[in-house]
C-alpha distance (Angstrom), angle and dihedral (degrees) to the residues before:
residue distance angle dihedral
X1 . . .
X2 3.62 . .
X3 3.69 126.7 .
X4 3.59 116.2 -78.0
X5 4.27 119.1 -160.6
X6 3.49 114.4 -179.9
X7 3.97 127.6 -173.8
X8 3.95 127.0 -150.5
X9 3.93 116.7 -179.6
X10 3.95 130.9 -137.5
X11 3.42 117.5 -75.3
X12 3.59 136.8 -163.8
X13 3.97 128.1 -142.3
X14 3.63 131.9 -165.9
X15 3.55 93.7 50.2
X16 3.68 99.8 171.8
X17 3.59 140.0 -31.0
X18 3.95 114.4 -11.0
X19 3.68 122.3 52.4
X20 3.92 117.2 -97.8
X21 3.54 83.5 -11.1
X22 3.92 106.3 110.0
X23 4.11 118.7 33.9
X24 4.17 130.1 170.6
X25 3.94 129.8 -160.0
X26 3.65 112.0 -125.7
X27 4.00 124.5 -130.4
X28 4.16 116.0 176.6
X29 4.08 110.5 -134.2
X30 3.80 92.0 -124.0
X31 3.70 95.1 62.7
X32 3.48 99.6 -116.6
X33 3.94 124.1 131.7
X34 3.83 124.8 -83.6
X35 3.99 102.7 176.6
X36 3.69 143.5 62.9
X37 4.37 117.6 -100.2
X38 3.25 126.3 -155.4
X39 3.62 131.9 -159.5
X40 3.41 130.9 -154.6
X41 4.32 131.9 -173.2
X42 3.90 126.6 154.6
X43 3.57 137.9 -90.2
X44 4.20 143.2 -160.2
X45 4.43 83.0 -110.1
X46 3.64 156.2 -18.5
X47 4.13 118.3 11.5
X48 3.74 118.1 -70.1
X49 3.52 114.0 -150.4
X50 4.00 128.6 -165.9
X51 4.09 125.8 164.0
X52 3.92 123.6 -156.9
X53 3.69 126.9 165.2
X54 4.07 135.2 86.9
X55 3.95 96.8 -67.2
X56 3.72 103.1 44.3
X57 3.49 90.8 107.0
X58 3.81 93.5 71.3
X59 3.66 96.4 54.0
X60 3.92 136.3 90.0
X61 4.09 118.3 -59.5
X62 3.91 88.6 -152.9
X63 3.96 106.9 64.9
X64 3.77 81.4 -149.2
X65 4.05 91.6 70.7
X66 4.17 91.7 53.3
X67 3.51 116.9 113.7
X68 3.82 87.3 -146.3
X69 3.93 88.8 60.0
X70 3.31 91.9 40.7
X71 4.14 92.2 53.0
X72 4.13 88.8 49.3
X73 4.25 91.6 49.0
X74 3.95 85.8 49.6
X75 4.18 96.5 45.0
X76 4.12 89.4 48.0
X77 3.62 84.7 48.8
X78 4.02 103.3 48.1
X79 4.27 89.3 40.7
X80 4.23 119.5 99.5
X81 3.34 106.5 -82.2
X82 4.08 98.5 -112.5
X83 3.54 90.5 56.1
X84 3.89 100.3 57.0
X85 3.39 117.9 111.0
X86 3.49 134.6 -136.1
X87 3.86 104.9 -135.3
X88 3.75 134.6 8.9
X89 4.36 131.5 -170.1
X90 3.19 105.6 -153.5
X91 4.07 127.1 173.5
X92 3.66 136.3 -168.5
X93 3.39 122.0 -153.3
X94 3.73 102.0 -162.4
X95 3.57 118.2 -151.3
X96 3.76 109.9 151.9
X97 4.09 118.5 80.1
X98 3.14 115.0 -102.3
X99 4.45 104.2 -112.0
X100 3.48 87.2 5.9
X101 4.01 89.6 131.9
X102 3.95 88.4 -127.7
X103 4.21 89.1 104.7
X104 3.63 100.3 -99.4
X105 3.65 97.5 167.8
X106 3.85 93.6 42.6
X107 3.55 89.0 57.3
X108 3.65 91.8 45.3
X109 3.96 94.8 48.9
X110 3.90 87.9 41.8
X111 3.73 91.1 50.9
X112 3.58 97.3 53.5
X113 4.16 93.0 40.7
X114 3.87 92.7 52.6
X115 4.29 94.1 42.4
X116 3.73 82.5 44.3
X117 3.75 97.7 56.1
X118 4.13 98.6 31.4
X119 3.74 82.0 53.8
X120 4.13 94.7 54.7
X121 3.66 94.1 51.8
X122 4.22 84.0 -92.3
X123 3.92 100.9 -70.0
X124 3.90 95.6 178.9
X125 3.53 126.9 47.7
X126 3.67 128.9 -113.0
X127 4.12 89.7 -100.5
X128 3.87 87.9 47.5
X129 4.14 86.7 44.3
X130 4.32 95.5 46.4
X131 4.14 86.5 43.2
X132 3.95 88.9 53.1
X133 3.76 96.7 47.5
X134 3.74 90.5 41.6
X135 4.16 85.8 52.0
X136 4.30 87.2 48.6
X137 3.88 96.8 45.0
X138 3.83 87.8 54.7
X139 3.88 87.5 56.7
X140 3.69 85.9 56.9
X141 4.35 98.1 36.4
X142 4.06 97.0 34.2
X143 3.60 92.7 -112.5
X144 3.78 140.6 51.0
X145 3.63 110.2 -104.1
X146 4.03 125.5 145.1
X147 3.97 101.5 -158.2
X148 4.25 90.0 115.7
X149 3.69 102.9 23.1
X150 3.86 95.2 53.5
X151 3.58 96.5 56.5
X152 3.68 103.8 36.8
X153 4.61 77.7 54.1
X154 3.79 91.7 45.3
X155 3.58 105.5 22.5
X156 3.73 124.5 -134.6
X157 3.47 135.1 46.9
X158 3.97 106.4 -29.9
X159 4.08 122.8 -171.5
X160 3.95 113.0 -143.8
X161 3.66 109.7 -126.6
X162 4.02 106.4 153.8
X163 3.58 92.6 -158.5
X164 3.56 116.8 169.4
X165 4.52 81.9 -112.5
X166 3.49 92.9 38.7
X167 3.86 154.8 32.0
X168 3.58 93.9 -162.3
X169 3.46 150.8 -29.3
């Protein structure tokens, strides 16, 4: 397998009345890139994990304790047993502040999710993919919610509905 870098921009939740309810995807009018990537590629074992970019500095020490690492452990774990593999690289390039209100560990988890899944040949589908990064931003936020992760996976403006069909719309 070849390597696999995937971007997701900054999002912003809360947009508007209702809480989690209303979130937007971000997208700078110069062009220039608003979001964290993430790359992924194989390896003989375990999951390899390095972090450039602006922000790293306000992340984790122990690999262990990123939510990025955390997201790959959980996607090898949840795929059919015959495709799992047996070692993963995968890089952040963190370029969102950490706090900053702009979604920085949304796009972080979505990065990783959507690099993850391009990577494998897409073994979930997108529902499966949005209810997984919805499930990992709540590690981060205390509470499951999708009003930044949607968007920054979709793009756009994106209305929570948590349907038992959909996530949004």
């Amino acid at each position: 397998l070849m390597n696999t870098t995937v971007y997701a921009p900054a999002s912003i939740g809360n947009v508007g009345v209702g809480f989690d309810l209303l979130g937007a995807a971000l997208a700078p009018v110069d062009g220039s890139i608003l979001g964290d990537c993430v790359s992924i590629d194989s390896c003989s074992k375990g999951i390899s994990f390095s972090c450039a970019g602006p922000w790293k500095r306000k992340l984790p020490e122990n690999p262990a304790d990123n939510i990025v690492v955390q997201c790959a452990r959980h996607f090898i774990a949840e795929m059919p047993g015959k495709q799992r593999p047996t070692g993963l690289k995968v890089a952040l390039e963190k370029n969102l502040p950490v706090g900053s209100g702009l979604g920085s560990s949304a796009s972080s988890v979505v990065a990783t999710f959507m690099a993850l899944n391009e990577h494998f040949d897409r073994p979930f589908a997108p529902n499966q993919l949005l209810r997984m990064m919805g499930e990992f931003e709540g590690k981060v936020s205390g509470s499951v919610h999708f009003d930044n992760v949607a968007p920054s996976y979709l793009g756009g403006l994106q209305l929570m509905l948590l349907s038992p069909d959909s996530v949004c719309e």
